[in-house]
ROLOKE-381996 format. One record per residue: x, y, z of N, C-alpha, C, CB in turn; residue in three letters. Coordinates in Angstrom, 3 decimals, always signed. Last residue first. Glycine has a CB too. Layout:
N
       n_c1       n_c2       n_c3      ca_c1      ca_c2      ca_c3       c_c1       c_c2       c_c3      cb_c1      cb_c2      cb_c3   resn
          X          Y          Z          X          Y          Z          X          Y          Z          X          Y          Z    ALA
...
***
This chain:
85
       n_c1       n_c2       n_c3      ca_c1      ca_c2      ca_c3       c_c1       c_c2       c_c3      cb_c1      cb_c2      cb_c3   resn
     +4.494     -6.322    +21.600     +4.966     -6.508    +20.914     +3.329     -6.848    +20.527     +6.214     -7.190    +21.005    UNK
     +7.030     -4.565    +23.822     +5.544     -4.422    +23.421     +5.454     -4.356    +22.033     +4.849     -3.196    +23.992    UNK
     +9.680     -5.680    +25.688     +9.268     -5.593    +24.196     +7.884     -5.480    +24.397     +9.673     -6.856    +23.196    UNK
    +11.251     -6.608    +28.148    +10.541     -4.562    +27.946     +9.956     -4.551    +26.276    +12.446     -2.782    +28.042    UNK
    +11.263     -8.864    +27.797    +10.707     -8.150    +29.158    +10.286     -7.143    +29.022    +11.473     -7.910    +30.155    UNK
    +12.946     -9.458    +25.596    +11.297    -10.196    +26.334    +10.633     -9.401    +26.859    +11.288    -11.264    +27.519    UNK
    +14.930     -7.492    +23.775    +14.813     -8.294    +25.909    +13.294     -8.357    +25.638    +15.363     -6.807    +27.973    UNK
    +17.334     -6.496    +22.106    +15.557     -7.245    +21.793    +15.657     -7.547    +23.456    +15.275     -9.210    +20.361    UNK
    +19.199     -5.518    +20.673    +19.100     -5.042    +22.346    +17.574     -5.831    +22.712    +18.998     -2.880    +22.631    UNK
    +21.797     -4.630    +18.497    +20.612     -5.983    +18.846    +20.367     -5.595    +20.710    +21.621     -8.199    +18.498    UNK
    +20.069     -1.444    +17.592    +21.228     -2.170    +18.118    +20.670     -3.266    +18.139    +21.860     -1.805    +19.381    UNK
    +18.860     -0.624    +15.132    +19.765     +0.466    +15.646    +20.757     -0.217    +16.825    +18.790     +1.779    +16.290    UNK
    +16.699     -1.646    +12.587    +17.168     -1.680    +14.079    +17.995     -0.958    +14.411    +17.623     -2.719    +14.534    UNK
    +14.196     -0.007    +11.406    +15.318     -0.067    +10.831    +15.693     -0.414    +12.669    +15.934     +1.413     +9.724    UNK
    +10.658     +0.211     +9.347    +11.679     +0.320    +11.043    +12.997     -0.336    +10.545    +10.931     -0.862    +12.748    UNK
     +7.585     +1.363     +8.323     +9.038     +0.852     +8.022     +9.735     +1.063     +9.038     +9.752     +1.430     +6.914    UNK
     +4.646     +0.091     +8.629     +5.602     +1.374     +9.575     +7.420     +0.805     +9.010     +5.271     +1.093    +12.093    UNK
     +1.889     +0.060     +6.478     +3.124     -0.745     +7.134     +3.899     +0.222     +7.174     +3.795     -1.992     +6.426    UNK
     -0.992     -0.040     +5.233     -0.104     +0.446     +5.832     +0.593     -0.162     +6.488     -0.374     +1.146     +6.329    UNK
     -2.088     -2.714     +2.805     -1.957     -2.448     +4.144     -1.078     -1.406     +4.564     -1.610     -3.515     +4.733    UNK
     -1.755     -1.496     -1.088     -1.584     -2.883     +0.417     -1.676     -2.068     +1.946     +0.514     -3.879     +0.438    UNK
     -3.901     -2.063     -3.525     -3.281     -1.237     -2.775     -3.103     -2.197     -1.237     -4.185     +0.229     -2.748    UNK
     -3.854     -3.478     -6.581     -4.456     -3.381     -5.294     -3.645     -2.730     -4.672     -4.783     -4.504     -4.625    UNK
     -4.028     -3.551    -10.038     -3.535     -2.840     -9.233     -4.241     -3.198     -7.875     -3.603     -1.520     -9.701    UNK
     -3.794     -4.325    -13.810     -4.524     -4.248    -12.339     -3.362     -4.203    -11.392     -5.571     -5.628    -11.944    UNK
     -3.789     -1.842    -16.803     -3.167     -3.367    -15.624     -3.972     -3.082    -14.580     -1.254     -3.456    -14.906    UNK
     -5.658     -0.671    -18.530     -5.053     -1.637    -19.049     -4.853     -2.692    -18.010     -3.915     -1.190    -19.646    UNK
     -5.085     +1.773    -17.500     -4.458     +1.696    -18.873     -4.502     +0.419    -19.139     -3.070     +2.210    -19.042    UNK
     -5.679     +0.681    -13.859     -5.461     +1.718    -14.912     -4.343     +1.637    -16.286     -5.061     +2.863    -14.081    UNK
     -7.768     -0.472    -12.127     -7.819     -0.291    -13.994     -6.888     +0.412    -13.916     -9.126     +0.443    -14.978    UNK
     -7.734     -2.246     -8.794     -7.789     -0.717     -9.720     -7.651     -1.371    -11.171     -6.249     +0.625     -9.361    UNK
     -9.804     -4.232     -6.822     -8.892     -3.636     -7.152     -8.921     -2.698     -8.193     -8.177     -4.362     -7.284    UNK
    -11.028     -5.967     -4.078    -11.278     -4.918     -4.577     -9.676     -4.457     -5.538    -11.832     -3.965     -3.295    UNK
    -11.448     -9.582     -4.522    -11.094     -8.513     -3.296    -11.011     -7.445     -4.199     -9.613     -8.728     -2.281    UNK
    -11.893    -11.782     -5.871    -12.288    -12.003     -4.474    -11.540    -10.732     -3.072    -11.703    -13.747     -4.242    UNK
     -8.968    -11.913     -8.111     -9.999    -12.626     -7.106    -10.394    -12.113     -5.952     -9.590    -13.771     -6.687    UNK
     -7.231     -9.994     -9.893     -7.371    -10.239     -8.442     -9.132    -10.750     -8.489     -6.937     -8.610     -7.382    UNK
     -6.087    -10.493    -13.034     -7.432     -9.800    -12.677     -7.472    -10.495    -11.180     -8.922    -10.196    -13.846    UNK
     -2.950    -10.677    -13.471     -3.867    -11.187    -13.769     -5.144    -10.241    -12.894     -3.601    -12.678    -13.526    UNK
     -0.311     -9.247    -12.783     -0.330    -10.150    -14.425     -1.819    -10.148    -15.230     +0.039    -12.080    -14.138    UNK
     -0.408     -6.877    -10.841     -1.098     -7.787    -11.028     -1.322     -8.022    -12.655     -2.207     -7.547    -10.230    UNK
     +1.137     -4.022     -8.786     +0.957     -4.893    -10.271     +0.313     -5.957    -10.387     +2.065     -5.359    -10.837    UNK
     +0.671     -2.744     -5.608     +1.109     -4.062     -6.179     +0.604     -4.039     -7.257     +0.795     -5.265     -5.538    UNK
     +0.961     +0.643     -3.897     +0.323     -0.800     -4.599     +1.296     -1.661     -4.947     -0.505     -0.626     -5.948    UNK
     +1.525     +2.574     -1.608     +2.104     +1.678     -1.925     +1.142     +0.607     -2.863     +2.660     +1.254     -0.735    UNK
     -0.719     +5.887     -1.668     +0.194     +4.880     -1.310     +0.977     +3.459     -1.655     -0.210     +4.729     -0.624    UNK
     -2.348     +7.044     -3.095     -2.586     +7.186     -1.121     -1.721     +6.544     -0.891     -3.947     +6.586     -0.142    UNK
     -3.185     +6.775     -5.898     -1.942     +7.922     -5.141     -1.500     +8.276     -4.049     -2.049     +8.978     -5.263    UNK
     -5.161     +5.063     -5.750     -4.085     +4.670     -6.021     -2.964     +5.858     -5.589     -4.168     +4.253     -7.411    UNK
     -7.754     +6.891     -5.762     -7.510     +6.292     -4.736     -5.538     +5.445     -4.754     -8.951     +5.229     -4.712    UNK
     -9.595     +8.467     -7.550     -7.872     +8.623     -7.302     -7.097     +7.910     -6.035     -7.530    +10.257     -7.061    UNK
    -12.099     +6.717     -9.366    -11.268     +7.146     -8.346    -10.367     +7.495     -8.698    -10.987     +6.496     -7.520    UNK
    -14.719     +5.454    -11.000    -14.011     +6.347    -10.817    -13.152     +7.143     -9.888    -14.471     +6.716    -11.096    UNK
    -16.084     +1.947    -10.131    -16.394     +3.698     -9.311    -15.014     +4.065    -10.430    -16.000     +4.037     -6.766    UNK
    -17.773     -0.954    -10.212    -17.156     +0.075    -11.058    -17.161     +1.430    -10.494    -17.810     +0.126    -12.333    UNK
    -18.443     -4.226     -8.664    -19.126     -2.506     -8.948    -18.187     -1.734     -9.331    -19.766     -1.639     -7.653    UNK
    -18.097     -6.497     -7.871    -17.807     -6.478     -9.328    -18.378     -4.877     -9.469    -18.691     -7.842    -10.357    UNK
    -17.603     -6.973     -5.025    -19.018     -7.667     -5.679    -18.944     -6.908     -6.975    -20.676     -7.375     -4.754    UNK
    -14.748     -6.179     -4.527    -15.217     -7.351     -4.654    -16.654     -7.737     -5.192    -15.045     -7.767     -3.560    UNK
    -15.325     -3.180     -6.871    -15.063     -3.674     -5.724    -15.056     -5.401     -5.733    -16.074     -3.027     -4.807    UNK
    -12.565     -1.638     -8.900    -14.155     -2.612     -8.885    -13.579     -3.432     -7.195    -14.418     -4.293    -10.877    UNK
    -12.121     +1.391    -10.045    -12.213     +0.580     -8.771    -12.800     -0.515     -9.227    -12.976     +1.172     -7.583    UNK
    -10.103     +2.720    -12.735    -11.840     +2.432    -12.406    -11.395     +1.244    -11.215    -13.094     +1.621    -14.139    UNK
     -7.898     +6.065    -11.795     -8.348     +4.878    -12.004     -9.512     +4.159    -11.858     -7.785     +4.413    -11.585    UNK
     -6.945     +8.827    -13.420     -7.597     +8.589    -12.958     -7.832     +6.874    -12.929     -8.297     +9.434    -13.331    UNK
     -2.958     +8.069    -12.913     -4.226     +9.221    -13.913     -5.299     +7.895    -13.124     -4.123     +9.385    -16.607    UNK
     -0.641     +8.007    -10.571     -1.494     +7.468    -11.410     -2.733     +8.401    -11.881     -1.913     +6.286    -10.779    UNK
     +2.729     +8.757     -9.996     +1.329     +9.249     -9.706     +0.361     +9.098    -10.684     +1.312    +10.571     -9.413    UNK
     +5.468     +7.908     -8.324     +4.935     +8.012     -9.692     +3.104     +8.158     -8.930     +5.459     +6.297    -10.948    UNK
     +6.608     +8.392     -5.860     +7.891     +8.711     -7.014     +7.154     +7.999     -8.223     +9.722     +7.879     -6.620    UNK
     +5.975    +10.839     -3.528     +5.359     +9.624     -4.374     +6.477     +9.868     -5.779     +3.291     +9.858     -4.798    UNK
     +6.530    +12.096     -1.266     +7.717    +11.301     -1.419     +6.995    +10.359     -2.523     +8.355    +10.530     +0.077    UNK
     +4.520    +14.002     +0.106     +5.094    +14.043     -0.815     +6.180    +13.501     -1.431     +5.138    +14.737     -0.799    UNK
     +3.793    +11.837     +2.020     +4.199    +13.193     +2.641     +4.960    +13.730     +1.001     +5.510    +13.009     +4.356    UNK
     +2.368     +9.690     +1.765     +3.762     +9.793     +1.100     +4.339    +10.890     +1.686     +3.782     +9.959     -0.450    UNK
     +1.215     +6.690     +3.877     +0.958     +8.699     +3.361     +2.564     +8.843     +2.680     +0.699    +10.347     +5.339    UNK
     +1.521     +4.427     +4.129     +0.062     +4.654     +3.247     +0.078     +6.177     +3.278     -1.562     +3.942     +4.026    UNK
     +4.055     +3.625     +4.748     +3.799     +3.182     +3.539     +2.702     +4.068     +2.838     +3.441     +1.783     +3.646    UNK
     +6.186     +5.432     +6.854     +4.818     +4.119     +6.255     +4.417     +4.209     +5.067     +3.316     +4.132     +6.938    UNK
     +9.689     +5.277     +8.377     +8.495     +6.027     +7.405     +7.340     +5.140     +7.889     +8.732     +5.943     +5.470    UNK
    +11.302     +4.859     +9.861    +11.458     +5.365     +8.843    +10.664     +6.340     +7.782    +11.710     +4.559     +8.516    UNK
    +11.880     +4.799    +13.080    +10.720     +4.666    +12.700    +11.030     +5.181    +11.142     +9.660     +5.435    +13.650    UNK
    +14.341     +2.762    +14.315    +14.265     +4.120    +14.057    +13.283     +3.422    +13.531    +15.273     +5.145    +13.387    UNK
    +14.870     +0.859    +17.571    +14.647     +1.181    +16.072    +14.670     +2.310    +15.928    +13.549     +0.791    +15.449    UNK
    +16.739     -1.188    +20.057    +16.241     +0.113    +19.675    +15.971     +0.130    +18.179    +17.234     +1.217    +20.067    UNK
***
């Protein structure tokens, strides 16, 4: 059995920092003005992301990751048989 905890990509008001406006560039290098970073969980980046869309803001880069269902087990009860997996 699990409990369903949360996800990642709606905060329901649970954002515990909220980014000023950020510049997008997509993978083919195009520049937009967004608030797209406040939808949810990103990642920091040392360096400028290759070959996939990411954020500006102040300076660092930023991509935003996949929704993911946080789950917590509740017993070991795993069976083959009844898992839809």
């Amino acid at each position: 059995m699990i409990e369903i905890l949360g996800i990642t990509k709606t905060w329901f008001g649970g954002a515990n920092k909220v980014y000023p406006e950020q510049i997008q560039v997509s993978s083919s290098g195009k520049e937009s003005r967004v608030t797209k970073l406040n939808d949810g969980a990103v990642l920091w980046h040392n360096e400028m992301p290759e070959n996939e869309t990411y954020y500006i803001v102040e300076g660092r880069y930023y991509t935003q990751v996949y929704a993911r269902v946080i789950i917590r087990y509740l017993k070991n009860t795993f069976n083959k048989q009844t898992c839809v997996c």
